[in-house]
C-alpha positions in Angstrom: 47.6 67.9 151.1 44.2 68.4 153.6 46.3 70.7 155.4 47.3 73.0 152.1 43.8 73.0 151.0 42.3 74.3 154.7 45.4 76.7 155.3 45.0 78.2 151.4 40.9 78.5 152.1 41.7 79.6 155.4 43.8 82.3 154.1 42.3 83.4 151.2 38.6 83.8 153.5 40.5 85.5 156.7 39.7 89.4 155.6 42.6 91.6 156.4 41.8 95.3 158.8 42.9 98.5 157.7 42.9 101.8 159.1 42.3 105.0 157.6 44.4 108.3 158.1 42.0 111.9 158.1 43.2 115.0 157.1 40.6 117.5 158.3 40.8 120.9 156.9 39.7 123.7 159.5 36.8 126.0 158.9 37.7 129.5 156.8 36.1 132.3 156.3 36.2 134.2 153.4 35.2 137.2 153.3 34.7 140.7 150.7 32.8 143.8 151.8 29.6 142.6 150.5 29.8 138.6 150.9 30.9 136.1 153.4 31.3 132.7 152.4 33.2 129.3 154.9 35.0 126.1 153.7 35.9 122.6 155.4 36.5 119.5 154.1 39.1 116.7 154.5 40.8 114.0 152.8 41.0 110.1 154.6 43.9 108.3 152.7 44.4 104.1 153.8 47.2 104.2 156.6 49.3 101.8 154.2 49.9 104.7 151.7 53.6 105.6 151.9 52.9 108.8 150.3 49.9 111.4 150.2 49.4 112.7 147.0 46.5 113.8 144.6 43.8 111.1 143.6 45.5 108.5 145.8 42.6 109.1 148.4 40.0 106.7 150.0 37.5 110.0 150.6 37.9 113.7 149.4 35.0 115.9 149.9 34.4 119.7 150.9 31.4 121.6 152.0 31.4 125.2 150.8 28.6 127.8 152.3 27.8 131.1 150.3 24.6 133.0 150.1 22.7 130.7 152.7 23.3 127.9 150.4 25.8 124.7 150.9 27.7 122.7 148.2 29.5 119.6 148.4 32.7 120.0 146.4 34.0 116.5 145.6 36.3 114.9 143.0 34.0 116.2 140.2 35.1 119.7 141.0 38.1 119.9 140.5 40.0 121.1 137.8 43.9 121.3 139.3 45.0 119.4 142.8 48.3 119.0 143.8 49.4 117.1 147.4 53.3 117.3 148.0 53.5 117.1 151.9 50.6 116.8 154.6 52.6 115.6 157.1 53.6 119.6 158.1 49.7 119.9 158.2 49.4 123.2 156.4 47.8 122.8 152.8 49.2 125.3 150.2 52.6 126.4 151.8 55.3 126.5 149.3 57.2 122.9 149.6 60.6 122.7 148.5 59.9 119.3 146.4 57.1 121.5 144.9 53.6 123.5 145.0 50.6 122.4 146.5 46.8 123.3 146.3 43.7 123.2 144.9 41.4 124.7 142.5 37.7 124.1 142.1 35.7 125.2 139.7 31.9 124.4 139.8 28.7 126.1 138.0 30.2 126.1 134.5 33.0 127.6 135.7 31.9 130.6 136.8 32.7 130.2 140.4 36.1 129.6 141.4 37.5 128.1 145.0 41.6 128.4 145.2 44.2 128.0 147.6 47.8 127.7 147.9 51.0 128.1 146.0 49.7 125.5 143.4 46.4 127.1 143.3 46.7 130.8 143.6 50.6 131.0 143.0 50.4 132.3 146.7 49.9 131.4 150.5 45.7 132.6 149.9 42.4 131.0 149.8 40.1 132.6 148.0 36.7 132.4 146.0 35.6 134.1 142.9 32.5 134.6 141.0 31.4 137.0 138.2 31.1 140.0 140.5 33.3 139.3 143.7 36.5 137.8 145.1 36.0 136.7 149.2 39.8 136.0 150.3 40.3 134.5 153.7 44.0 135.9 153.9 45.7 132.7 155.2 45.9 128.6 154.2 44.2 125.7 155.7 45.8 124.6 158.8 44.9 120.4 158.6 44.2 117.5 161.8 45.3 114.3 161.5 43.7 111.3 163.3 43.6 107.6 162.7 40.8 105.5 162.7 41.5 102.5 164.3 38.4 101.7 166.4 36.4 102.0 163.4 38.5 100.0 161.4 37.4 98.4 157.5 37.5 95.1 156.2 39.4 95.3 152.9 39.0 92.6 150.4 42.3 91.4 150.0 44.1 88.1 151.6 46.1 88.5 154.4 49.6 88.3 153.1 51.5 87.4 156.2 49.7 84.3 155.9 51.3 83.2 152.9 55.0 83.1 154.8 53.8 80.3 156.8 51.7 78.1 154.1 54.7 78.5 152.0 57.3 77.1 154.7 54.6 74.1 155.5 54.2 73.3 151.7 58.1 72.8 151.5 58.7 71.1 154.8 55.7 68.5 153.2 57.8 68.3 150.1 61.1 67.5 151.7 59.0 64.5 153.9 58.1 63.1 150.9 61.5 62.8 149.0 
């Protein structure tokens, strides 16, 4: 029974390491005849998610320039997202199990950042205010990397732990009968 009691303590205090997956957008530029305005961001999902979708994130952020002035877009700005497939790392192309993209929406609404089929209803970025549209003519291309030298402890036990306390605890039971 001492040996149940240090193995489960053991366990449940041994922190497990995860790894986080980044999708980094590149830089666009969006442009009109009278504005110029740029966009990056990415999106870091845990690298046990099976599938990428919308609000299933670890981070999601954006930094939007226009006018000399830089905003960081985040999960408070947006008003439509939709994440069908990363892995062909292009954000916005029309997907056959559906339509992917973005819309923020920040000042009361009166500025507008879209892109892609879910977003625009085409393959476009673009930003609109009150008086202008700045369209960068194409779709975020995305990176992937993996964080593994800078992995996080995450507080959960280490499952494959259990497989072995569980095979002691019945080998100690059979002893005894």
């Amino acid at each position: 029974m001492k040996i149940f009691i240090t193995l489960l303590t053991l366990t449940i205090a041994s922190p497990t390491w995860g790894a986080l997956i980044t999708f980094d957008f590149n830089r666009l530029s969006l442009s009109s005849s009278t504005s110029q305005a740029t966009v990056t961001g990415s999106i870091t999902f845990d690298d046990t998610m099976s599938d990428f979708s919308a609000y299933t994130w670890e981070s999601f952020g954006f930094n939007f320039e226009f006018d000399g002035d830089t905003f960081l877009l985040d999960e408070d700005h947006i008003s439509d997202i939709e994440i069908v497939d990363l892995e062909d790392l292009i954000f916005g192309d029309d997907s056959s199990s559906g339509y992917e993209g973005f819309v923020f929406s920040f000042f009361d609404g009166n500025y507008t950042l879209a892109t892609g089929q879910g977003g625009m209803g085409a393959e476009e970025t673009c930003f609109f205010t009150d008086t202008d549209t700045l369209c960068a003519n194409e779709l975020f291309s995305l990176t992937r990397s993996s964080s593994q030298d800078g992995a996080v402890s995450v507080s959960e036990p280490p499952l494959h732990m259990f497989v072995p306390l569980l095979l002691m605890v019945l080998f100690a039971r059979k002893r005894k009968i």
